[in-house]
N, C-alpha and C positions, 0 to 999 in steps of 0.2 A: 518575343518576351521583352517586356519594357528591363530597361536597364536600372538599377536599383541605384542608385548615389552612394558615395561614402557615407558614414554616420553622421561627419560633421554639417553635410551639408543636410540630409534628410533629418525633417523638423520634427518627426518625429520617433525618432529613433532612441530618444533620450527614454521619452515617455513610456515606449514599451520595454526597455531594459527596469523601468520601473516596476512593471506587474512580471515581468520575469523573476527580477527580485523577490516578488510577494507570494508570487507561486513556487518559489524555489524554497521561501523559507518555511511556506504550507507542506512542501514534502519532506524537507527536513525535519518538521514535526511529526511527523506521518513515521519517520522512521527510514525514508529515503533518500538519496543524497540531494545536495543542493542543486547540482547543475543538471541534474534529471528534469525538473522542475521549472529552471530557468530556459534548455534548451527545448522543452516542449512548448512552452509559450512560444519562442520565436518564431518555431515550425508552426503554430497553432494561427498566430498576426502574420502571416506572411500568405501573399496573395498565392504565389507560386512554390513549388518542392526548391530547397536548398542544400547546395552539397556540404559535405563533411568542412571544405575548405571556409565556403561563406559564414556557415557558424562559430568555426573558428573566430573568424574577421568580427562576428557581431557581437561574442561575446569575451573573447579577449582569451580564447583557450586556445591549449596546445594542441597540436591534431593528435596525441596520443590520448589527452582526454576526452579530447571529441569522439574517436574510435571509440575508447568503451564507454562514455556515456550513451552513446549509441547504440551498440549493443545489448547496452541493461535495456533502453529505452524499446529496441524492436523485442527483446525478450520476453518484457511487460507487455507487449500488442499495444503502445502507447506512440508506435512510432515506426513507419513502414518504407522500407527500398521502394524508389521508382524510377524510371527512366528515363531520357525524352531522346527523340530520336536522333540520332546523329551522336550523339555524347555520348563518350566511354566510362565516363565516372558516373558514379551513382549519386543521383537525388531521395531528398528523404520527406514525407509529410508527415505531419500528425495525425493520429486518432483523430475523431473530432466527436463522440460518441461521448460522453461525459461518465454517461450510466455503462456503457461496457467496459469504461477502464477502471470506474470503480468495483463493479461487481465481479470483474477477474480479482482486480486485489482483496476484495473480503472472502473470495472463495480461497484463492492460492494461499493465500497469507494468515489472514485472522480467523477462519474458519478451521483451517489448517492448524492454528496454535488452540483453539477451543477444544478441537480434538483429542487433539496430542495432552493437553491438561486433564480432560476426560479417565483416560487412559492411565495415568499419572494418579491421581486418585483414585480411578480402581485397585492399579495396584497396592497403592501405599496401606487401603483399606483390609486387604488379603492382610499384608504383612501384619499391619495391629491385628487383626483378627486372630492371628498365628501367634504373636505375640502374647495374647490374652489367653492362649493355653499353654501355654510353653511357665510363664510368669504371672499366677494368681494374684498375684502381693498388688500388681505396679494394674488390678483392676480396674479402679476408680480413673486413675489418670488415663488408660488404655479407652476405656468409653467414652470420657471427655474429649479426647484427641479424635476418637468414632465419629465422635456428634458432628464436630467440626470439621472433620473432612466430608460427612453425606452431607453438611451444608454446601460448603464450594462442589461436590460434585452435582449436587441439585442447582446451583448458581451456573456451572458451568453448561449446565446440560439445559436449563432456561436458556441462556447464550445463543447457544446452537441452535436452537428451535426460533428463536427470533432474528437468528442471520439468515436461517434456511427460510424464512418467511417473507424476508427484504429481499431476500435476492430470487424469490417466487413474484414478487412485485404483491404480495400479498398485507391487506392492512397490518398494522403491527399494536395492540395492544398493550402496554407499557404497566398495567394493574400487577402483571407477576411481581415482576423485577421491586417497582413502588413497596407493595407489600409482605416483600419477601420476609419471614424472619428471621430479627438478628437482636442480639441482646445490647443494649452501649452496657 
């Protein structure tokens, strides 16, 4: 295994702490942390598996952040234990599969909360419905509030059908959503 340089000397070490940065701050957007992001590049630029220790070193973390960055990171299937023979500590590589670490997360995650919102307006639906017999008077407002909630669950339940469709690798037609109704 070639011996890797310190940073200061390896010329390009600056550069990829660079797009770790940009991918760190892509997952931070995403809703995930920063150093998710930033230690997957490393593992992702890096010819060989690196231990817990060496990303330590590359990215200026404590091994206890390293420990559970890693952990989230193998939990995500974004980031995998390996070994090499003779060594007692564990090496780590990346995914490198683009389309399977997204499509875990739109299914675990975003798919999971399309759901769960589903669900959420069905129920809320029930109760104004219950509502509207219980209280004649509060009519008018009880079916205005009706309307708008079978809108979002008709938005929400579009949602689903067009992540279940992406993540089918199936083409995605964008005419629902475009001309869905909605009043300004």
């Amino acid at each position: 295994m070639p011996h890797m340089s310190p940073a200061s000397e390896d010329p390009i070490a600056g550069p990829i702490l660079k797009v770790s940065d940009a991918v760190g701050g892509l997952m931070e957007f995403w809703g995930f942390k920063r150093a998710m992001g930033r230690m997957w590049v490393i593992l992702y630029l890096s010819e060989d598996p690196l231990s817990a220790q060496e990303l330590a070193d590359r990215l200026k973390m404590s091994t206890g952040a390293v420990s559970m960055t890693l952990q989230e990171l193998i939990k995500w299937g974004v980031v995998k234990k390996t070994w090499r023979p003779g060594e007692r500590r564990d090496y780590y590589e990346p995914e490198t599969s683009i389309w399977k670490m997204v499509s875990r997360v739109f299914r675990e995650r975003e798919l999971l909360q399309i759901r769960s919102s589903i669900e959420t307006f069905e129920a809320t639906l029930r109760e104004v419905a219950q509502a509207a017999k219980a209280r004649p008077e509060d009519k008018k407002r009880l079916r205005f509030v009706s309307e708008r909630l079978e809108s979002l669950l008709s938005l929400a339940r579009m949602g689903e059908v067009l992540l279940g469709s992406v993540l089918a690798g199936q083409r995605i037609d964008p005419t629902p959503i475009k001309t869905f109704p909605g009043k300004d």
